[in-house]
N, C-alpha and C positions, 0 to 999 in steps of 0.2 A: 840646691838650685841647679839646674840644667845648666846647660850651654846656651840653648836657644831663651829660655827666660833672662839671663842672665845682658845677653845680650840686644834684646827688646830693653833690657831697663838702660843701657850707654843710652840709647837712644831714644829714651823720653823725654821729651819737651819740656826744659827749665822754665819753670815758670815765672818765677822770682831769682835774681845774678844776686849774688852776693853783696853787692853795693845798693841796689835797691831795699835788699833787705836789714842793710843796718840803717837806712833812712827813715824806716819805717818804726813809730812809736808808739802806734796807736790802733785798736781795731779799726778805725773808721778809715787811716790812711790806708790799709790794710786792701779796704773794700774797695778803695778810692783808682788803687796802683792795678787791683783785679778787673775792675771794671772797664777801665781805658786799654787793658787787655783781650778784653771781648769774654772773659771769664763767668760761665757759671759762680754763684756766689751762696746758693742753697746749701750745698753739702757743706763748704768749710763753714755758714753759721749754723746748721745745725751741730757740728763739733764743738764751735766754740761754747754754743748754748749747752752742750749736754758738759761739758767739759766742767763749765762754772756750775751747774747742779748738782753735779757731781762732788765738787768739792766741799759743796755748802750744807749737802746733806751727809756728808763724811765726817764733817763737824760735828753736825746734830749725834751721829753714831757714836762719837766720843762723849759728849753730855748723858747717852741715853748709859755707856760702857759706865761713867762715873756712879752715876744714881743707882745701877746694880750692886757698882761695886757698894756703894753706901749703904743702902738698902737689905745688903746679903739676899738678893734673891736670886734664883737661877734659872737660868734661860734655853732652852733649846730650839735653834730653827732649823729645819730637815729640808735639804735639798735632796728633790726628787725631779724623774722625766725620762726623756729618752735620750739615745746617745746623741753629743753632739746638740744638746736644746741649751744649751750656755751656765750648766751650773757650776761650772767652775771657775770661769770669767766672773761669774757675780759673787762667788762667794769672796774671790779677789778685792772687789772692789768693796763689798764690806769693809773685810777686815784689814786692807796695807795699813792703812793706820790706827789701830785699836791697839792699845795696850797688851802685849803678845802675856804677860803676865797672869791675865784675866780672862783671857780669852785661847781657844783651841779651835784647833780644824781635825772633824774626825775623818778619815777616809780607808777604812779594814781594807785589808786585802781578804784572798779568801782564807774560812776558816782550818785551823791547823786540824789533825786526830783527835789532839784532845778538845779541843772544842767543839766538834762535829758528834761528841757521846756528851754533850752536854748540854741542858736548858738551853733554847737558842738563844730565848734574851737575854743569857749572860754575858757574853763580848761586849754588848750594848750598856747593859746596866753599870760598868765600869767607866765607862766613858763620859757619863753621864756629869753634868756641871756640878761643882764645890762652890757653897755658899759665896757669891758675889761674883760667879762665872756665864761667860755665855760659851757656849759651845756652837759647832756648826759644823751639819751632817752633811757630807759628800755622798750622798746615800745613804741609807741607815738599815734596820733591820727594814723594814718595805723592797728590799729586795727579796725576800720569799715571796711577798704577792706577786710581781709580776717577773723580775726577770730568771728567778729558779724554774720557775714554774715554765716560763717560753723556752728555756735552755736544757732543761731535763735534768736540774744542776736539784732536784727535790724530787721527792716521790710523791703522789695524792692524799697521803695520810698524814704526811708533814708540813705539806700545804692547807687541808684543812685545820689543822692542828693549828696551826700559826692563826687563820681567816678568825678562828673561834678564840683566840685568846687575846690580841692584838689591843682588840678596845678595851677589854679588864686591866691590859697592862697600861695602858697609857690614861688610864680613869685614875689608877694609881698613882701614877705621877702628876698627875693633876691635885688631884685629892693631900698628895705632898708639899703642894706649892710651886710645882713646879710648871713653868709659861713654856706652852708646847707649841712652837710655830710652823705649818705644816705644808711645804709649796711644792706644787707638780710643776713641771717645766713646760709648756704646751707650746709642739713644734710642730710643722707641717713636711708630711712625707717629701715633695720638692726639697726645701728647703735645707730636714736633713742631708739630701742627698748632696747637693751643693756645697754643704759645709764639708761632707768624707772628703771630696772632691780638694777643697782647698786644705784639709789637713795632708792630704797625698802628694800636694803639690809644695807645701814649707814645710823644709827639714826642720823647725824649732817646732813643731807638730805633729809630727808624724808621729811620736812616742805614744801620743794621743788615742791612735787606734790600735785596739785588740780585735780579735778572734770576734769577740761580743760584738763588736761594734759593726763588723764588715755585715754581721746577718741582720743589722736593723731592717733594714729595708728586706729582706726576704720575707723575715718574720712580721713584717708591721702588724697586719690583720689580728696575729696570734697577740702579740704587745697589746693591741688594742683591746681585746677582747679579756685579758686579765689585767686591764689598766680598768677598766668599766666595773668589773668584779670588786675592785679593790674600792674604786669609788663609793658604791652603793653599800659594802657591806663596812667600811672603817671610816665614813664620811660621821661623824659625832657634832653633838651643842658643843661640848669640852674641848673637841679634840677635831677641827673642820679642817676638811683639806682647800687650799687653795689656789688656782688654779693661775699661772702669769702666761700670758701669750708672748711667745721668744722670737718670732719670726725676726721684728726688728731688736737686735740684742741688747744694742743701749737701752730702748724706752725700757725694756724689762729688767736691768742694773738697777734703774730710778725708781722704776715703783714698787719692786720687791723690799729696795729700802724705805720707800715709803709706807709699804705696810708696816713693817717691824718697829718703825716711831711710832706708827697711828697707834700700835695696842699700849703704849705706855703712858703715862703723866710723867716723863723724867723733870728735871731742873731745867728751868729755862725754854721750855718746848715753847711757851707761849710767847716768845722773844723771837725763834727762829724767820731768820730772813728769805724764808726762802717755801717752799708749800710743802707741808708736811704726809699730807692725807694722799692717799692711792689715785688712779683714776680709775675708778671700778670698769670700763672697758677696758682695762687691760690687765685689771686684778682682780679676780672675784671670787669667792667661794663657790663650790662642787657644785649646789644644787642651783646655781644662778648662771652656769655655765654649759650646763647637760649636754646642749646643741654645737658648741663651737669649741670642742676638744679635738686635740690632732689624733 
């Protein structure tokens, strides 16, 4: 933190004194003490509303983690996007409370020698869930389509190589039983930029950016143009990508989980208090989206 930030924050306006705040027991008192302060009241209930959906489809998560584990089936959801389009924050909010047991976070760094002379999908096919596991990809092999290939980090014969085998492999994992869940993160050029901006500005973020990340915005165009590629040639019936709009990051937390309930009959889903199903404007597969991709 600066100096100059540092001390803009002495001097922000308490809103609520310590005594008013232990008076307080109730959201409504909450609104009651903001109001008579002349307070905007939209943002803190949108918090509190994302807050309690948040938790209640966090719940649902644990029911849907049980019935896998019951069931031995095995799950993987791939988080894909651009940098800074929120898949880390979500993949958080999945999993802080799932059973660390049954569940993984994959996230490679890059490949070593020896794996760089080998099969590419083999780093991946290790990782891959044990009967009654969900996993979840911080990226996954889909970095050949788009960010090797803007980075120079692939040559065109290993690019195509990947393009052409990509859906055989994952027909096979299908074909195994295996539930392929597949999200692109869709962020808007602004917005990215906004977000560098506020990771350069908190030191608990800054770790945040690499090399890769500072050329989003140079490279957008080039992103775009082999995010498009990727689209039309790995978009599958088996194997759909889909596509969550991150500009605001909470809604996209919510309904990314809400898609990942939607594809199951777990225990209890029909009980859930809370709405389980997506809002398809701001969840929808590849080909229902074509026009409103970042």
């Amino acid at each position: 933190m600066t100096v100059e930030s540092a001390h803009s924050n002495k001097n922000k306006e308490i809103l609520i004194n310590n005594e008013e705040f232990r008076s307080i027991s109730t959201v409504e008192e909450l609104e009651d003490l903001l109001k008579k302060k002349g307070k905007n009241l939209s943002g803190i209930k949108y918090n509190i509303s994302y807050e309690n959906q948040l938790e209640q489809l966090q719940v649902e998560l644990l029911k849907l983690q049980s019935w896998v584990r019951a069931q031995r089936k095995r799950v993987v959801v791939i988080f894909e996007g651009r940098d800074a389009a929120g898949k880390g924050g979500t993949i958080k909010r999945f999993t802080e409370h799932l059973n660390p047991r049954k569940m993984r976070v994959v996230a490679l760094s890059q490949p070593t020698k020896l794996e760089l002379g080998q099969w590419y999908f083999r780093r991946y096919i290790k990782e891959l869930p044990n009967a009654g596991e969900i996993v979840f990809f911080d990226r996954s092999w889909y970095n050949r389509a788009v960010v090797e290939p803007v980075m120079g980090f692939c040559d065109e014969d290993q690019y195509q190589r990947f393009m052409r085998q990509v859906s055989e492999f994952e027909h096979m994992l299908f074909e195994d039983g295996i539930y392929l869940i597949k999200f692109w993160f869709s962020i808007s050029k602004d917005e990215q930029l906004r977000r560098f901006n506020s990771r350069m500005e908190n030191p608990l973020k800054q770790w945040k950016l690499s090399t890769v990340d500072k050329k989003g915005q140079e490279l957008w165009d080039k992103y775009t143009y082999y995010k498009e590629q990727m689209f039309s040639r790995t978009h599958t019936s088996f194997s759909p990508w889909v596509i969550i709009k991150t500009n605001k990051k909470k809604q996209a937390r919510l309904e990314s989980i809400r898609y990942v309930l939607s594809q199951f009959e777990y225990y209890g889903k029909k009980e859930a208090p809370c709405r389980v199903l997506f809002d398809p404007n701001v969840c929808m597969r590849f080909h229902r989206s074509i026009n409103n991709n970042d």
